[in-house]
C-alpha positions as CSV (number, residue, x, y, z in Angstrom):
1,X,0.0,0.0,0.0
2,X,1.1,2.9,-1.2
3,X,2.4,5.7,1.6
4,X,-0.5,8.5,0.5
5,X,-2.8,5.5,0.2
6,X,-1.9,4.7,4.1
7,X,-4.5,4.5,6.4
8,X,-2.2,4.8,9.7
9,X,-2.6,2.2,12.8
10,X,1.2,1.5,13.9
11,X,3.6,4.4,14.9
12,X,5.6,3.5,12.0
13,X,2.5,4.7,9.6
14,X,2.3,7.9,11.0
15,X,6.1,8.4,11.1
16,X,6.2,7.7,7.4
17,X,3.5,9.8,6.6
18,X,4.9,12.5,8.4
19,X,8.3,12.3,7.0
20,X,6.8,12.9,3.6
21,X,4.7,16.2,4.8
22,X,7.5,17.7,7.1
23,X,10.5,20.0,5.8
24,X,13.7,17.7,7.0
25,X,15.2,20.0,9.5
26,X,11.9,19.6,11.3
27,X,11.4,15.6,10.7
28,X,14.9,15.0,11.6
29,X,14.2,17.3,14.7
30,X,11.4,15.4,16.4
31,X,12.8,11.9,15.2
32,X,16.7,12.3,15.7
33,X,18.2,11.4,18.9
34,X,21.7,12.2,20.3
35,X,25.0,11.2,18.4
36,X,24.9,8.0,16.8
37,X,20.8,7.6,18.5
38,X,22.0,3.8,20.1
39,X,20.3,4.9,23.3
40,X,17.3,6.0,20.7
41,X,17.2,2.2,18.8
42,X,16.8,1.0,22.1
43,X,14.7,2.8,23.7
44,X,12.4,0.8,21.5
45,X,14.2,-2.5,20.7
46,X,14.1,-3.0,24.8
47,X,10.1,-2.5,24.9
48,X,9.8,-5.0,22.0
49,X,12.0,-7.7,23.7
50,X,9.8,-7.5,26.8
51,X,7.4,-10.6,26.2
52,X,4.3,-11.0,27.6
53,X,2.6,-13.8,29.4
54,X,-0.4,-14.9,28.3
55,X,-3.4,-16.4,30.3
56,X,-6.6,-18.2,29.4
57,X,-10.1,-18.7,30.4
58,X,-10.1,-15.8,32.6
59,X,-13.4,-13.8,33.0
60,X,-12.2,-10.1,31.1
61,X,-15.7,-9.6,29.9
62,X,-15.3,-5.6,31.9
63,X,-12.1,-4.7,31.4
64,X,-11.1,-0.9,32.7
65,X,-7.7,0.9,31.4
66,X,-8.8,3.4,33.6
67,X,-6.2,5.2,36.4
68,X,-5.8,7.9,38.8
69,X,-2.7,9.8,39.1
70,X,-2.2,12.8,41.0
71,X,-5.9,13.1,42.3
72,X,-6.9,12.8,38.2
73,X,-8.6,10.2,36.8
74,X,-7.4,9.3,32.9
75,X,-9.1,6.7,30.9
76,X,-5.7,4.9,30.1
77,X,-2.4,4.9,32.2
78,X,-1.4,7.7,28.9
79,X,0.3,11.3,28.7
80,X,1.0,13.6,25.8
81,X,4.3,14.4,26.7
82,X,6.0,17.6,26.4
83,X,7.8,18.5,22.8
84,X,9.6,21.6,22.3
85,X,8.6,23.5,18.9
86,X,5.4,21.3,18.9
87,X,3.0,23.8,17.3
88,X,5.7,23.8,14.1
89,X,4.3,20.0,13.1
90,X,0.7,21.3,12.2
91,X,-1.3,24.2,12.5
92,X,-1.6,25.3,16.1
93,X,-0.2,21.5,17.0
94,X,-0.5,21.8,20.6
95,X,-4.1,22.9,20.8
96,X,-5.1,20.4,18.3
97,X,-3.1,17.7,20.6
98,X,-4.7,19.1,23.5
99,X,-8.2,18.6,22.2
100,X,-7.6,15.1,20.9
101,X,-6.0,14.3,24.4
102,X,-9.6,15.9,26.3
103,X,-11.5,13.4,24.1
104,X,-9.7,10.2,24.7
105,X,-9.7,11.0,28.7
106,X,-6.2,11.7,29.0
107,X,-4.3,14.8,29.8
108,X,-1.3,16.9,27.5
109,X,2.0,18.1,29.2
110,X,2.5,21.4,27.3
111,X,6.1,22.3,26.6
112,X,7.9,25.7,28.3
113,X,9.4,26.0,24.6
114,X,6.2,24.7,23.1
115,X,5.1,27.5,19.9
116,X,0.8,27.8,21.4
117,X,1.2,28.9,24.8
118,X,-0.7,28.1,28.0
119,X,-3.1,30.9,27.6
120,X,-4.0,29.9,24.2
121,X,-3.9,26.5,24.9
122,X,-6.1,27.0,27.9
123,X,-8.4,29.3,26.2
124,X,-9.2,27.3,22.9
125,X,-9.6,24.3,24.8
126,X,-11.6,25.0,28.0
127,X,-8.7,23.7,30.7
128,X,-5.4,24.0,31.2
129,X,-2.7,21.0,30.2
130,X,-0.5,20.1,32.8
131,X,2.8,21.8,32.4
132,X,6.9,21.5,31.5
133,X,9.8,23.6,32.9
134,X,13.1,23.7,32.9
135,X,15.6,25.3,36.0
136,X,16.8,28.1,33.3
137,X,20.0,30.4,34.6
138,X,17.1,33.5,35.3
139,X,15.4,32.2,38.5
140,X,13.6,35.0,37.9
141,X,11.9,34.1,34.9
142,X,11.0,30.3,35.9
143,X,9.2,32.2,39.1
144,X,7.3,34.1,36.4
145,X,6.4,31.5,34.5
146,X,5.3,29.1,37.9
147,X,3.5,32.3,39.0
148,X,1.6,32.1,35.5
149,X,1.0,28.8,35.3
150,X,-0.7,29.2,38.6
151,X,-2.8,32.0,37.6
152,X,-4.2,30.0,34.5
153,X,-5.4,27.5,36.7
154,X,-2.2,24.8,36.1
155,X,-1.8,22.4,39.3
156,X,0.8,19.5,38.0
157,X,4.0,20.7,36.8
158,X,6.6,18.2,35.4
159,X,10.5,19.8,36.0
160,X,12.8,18.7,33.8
161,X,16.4,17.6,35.2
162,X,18.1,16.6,32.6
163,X,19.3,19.7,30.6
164,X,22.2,20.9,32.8
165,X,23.9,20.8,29.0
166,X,22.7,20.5,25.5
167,X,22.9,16.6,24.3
168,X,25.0,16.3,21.1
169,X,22.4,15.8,17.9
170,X,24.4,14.9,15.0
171,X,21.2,15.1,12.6
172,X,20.3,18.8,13.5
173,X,24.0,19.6,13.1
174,X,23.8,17.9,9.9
175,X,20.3,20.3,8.4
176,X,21.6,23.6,9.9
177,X,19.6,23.3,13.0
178,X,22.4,23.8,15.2
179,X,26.1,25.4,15.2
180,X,28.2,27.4,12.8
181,X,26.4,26.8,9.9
182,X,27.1,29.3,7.6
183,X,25.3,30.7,4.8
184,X,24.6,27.5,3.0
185,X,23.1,25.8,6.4
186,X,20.9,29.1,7.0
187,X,19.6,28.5,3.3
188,X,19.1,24.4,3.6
189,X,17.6,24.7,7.1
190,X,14.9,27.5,6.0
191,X,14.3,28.8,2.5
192,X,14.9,25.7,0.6
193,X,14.1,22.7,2.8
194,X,10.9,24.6,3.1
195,X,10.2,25.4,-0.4
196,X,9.7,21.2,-1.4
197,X,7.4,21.1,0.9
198,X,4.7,23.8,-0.1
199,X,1.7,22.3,1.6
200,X,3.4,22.4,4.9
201,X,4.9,26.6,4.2
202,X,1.2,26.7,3.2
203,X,-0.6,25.0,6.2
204,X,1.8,25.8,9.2
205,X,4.2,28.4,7.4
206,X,1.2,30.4,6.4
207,X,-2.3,29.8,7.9
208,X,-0.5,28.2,11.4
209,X,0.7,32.0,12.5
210,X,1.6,33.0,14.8
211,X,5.0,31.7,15.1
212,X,6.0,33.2,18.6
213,X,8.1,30.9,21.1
214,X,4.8,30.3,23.5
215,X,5.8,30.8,26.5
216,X,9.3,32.6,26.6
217,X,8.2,34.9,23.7
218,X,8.4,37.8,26.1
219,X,11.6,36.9,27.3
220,X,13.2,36.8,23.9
221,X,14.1,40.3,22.1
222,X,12.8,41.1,19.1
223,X,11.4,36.9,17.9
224,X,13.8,34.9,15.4
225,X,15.0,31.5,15.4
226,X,18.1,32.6,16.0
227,X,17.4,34.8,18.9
228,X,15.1,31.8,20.3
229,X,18.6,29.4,20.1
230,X,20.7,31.9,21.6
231,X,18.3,32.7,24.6
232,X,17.8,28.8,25.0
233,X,21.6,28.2,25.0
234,X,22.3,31.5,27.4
235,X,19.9,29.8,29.8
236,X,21.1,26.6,30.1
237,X,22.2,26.3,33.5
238,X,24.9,23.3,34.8
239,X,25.6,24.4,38.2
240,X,21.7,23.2,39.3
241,X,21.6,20.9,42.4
242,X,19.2,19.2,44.6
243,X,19.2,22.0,46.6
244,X,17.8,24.3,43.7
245,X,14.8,21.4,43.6
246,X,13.9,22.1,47.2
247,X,13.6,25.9,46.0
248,X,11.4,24.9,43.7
249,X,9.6,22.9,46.2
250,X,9.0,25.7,48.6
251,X,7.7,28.1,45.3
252,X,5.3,25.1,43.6
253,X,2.5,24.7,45.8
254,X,0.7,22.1,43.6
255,X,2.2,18.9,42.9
256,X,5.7,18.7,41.4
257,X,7.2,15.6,39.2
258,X,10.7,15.8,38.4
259,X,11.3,14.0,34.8
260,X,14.7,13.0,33.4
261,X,15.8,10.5,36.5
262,X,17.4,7.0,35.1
263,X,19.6,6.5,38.1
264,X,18.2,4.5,41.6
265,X,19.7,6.9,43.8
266,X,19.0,10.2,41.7
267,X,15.3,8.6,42.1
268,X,15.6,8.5,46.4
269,X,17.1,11.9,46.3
270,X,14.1,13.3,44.2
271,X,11.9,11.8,46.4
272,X,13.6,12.8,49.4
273,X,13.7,16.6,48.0
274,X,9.9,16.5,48.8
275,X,8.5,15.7,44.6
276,X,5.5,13.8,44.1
277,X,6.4,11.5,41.6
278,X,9.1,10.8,38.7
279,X,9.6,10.2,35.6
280,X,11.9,7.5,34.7
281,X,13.7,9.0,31.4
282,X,16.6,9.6,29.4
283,X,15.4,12.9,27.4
284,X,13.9,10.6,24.4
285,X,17.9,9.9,24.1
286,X,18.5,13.6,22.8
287,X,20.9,13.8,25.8
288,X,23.6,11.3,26.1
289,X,24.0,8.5,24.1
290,X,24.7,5.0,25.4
291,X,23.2,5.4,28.5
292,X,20.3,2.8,29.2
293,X,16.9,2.6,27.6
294,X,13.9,3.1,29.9
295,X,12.5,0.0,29.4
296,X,15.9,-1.7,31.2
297,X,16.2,1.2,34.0
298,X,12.7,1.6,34.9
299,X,12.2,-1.8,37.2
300,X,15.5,-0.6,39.0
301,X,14.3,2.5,39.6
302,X,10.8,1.1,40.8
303,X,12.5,-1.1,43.7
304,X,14.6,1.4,44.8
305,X,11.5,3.5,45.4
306,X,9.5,0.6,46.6
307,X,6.5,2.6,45.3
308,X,7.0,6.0,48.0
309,X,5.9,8.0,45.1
310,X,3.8,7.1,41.3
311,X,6.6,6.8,38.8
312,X,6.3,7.2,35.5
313,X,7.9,6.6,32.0
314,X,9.0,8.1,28.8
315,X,10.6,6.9,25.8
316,X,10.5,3.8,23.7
317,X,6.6,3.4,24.3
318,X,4.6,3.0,21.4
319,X,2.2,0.9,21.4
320,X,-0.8,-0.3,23.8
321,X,0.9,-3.1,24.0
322,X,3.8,-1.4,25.4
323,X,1.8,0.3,27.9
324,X,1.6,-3.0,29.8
325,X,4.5,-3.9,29.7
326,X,5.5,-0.2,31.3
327,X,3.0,-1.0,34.1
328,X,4.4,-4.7,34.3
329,X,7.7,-3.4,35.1
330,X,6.7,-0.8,37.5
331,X,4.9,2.3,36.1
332,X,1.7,4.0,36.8
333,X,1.9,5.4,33.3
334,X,3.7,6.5,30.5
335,X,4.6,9.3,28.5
336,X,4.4,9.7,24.3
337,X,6.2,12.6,22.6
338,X,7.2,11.1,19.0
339,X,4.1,9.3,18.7
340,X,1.6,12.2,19.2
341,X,4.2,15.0,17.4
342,X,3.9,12.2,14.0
343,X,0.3,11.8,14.2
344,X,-0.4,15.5,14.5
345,X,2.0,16.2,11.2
346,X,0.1,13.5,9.5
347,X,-3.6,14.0,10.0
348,X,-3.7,16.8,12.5
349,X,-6.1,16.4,15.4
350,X,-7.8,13.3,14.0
351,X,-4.2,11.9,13.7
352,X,-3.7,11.9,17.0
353,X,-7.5,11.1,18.0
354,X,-7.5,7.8,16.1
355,X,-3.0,7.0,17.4
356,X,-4.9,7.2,20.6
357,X,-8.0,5.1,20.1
358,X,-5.6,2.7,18.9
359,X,-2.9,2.9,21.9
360,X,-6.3,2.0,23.7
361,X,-7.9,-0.7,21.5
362,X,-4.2,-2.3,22.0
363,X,-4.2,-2.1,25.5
364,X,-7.6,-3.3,26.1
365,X,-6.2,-7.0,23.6
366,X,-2.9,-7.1,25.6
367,X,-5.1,-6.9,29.1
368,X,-7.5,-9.1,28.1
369,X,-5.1,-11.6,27.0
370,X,-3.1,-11.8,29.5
371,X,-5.7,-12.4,32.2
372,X,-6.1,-9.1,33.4
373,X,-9.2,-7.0,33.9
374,X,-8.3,-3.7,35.3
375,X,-5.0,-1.8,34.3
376,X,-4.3,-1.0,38.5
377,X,-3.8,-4.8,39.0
378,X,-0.7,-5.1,36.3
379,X,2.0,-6.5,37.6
380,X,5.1,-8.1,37.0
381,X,3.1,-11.4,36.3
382,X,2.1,-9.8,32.7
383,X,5.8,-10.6,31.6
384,X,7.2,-13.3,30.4
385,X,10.2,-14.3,32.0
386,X,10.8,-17.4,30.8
């Protein structure tokens, strides 16, 4: 079947699609990972080699993929996680995400670099998303931005603690989206790449506008991707500690969930700095490559915590199927950022509306055949451990 011809079910489908309806620079962007993207490959390849177990003649006539997490209830154990530059895959990306996420019973994490911001993400969609920051240099600006987010009504803030530096991304060096790149870079990673794709510059480049920077926007003089990657790299800040977490503790008063912990004892020390839960994650692998997958880190992580606190996953997870096997190993849910950035360039808001139906549908099979009626009661007897 031919790709236009391609009615999408698998992640794979709506990456392919995408790839033909996104400038590179942008593909490349949201599907590269850091240096020679090993951690990336197996981010994935670790999910798939998880096997599961499967039972029979069990009664799973009523079976619930419901959860609660964080005083929420969500229809399946699912996030939208948080993608900088979102809102550049389709027009208005985020809000579109936002309101396919509403309808499936699950909730969006909206990026601090995301292009719609939390205002207009709030207002065109009737609540607020749940929300991502970074600990930038300017302590004064990430109090604005909590004392914002708590004026539009956000309550669950996920603080990423990974960026101390930029991870290496050979691809975006390769399309001019990073470094020196000269005059011919400047040209392949705007005018031209753009140009063979005109329904995109139409769609996005065109009827998508604004193109702001969300949420930093008034922190940025005069907007330009260049000032946006200068700003970005001036406030990348590697002398953060723990102790910079329990400020951030005393200034959050809702409930705070630090993202970007792969290590046991980074994951006690979170805890013990007074957050609510983690997320087990290596950065999609756009930080360091080489270091473990998720999938392989997560149960270490889960007995080190002993369950103190929910604990959460992203990366490698693409499937329903997968979404077992992340509660199976010790999650209370899971995070998707390719995923939902793919569908959205693909099909827009219905993309991502029938990517999660399906993420559902899958998960509702996997339960079902392996003995299990409500998604709460997964354990680690879902696997497979031959």
């Amino acid at each position: 079947m031919g790709a236009l011809n391609l009615v999408p079910a698998s992640f794979a489908d709506y990456r392919r699609l995408a790839e033909r309806r996104l400038p590179r620079t942008l593909f490349d962007y949201a599907d590269g990972g850091a240096v020679e993207e090993v951690t990336l490959r197996e981010n994935v390849a670790d999910f798939e080699a998880l096997r599961l177990r499967q039972r029979v003649l069990r009664d799973v006539s009523q079976i619930d993929t419901g959860i609660e997490l964080f005083g929420e209830k969500l229809a399946m154990p699912l996030i939208l996680a948080p993608v900088g530059l979102g809102g550049m895959y389709a027009p208005r990306a985020e809000v579109q995400a936002k309101r396919a996420a509403d309808a499936a019973g699950i909730r969006q994490c909206l990026s601090t670099l995301s292009i719609c911001s939390l205002e207009e993400v709030s207002r065109e969609t009737g609540t607020p998303p749940w929300f991502q920051l970074y600990m930038l240099k300017d302590r004064g600006v990430v109090k604005a931005m909590l004392e914002h987010a708590w004026e539009l009504g956000v309550r669950k803030l996920f603080f990423t603690v990974d960026l101390n530096v930029l991870g290496a991304r050979y691809r975006d060096v390769r399309n001019g989206m990073s470094g020196d790149t000269g005059l011919w870079g400047k040209l392949r990673s705007g005018v031209i790449d753009y140009a063979f794709h005109p329904r995109w510059l139409w769609q996005v480049g065109v009827r998508g506008r604004p193109h702001d920077f969300g949420n930093v926007t008034r922190f940025i003089p005069r907007t330009s991707m260049q000032n946006y990657r200068t700003w970005v790299g001036q406030q990348v800040d590697s002398s953060v500690t723990w102790k910079d977490i329990e400020w951030l503790r005393g200034e959050w008063k809702g409930t705070l969930v630090l993202k970007g912990i792969l290590d046991p004892e980074d994951a006690k020390q979170g805890i013990a700095s007074g957050a609510d839960g983690l997320v087990v994650s290596n950065h999609g692998a756009r930080q360091l490559d080489g270091v473990s997958s998720t999938a392989a880190m997560l149960p270490r992580v889960a007995d080190a915590t002993s369950g103190a606190k929910p604990l959460l996953v992203d990366g490698g997870v693409r499937n329903g199927q997968d979404l077992v096997k992340a509660l199976a190993l010790g999650a209370s849910a899971a995070l998707i950022g390719r995923p939902w950035v793919f569908a959205v360039a693909a099909q827009g808001e219905a993309g991502v509306t029938r990517m999660l139906r399906q993420y559902r549908d899958d998960m509702h099979n996997a339960l079902g055949l392996t003995g299990y009626v409500r998604a709460v009661e997964v354990d680690g007897g879902a696997l497979d451990r031959g």
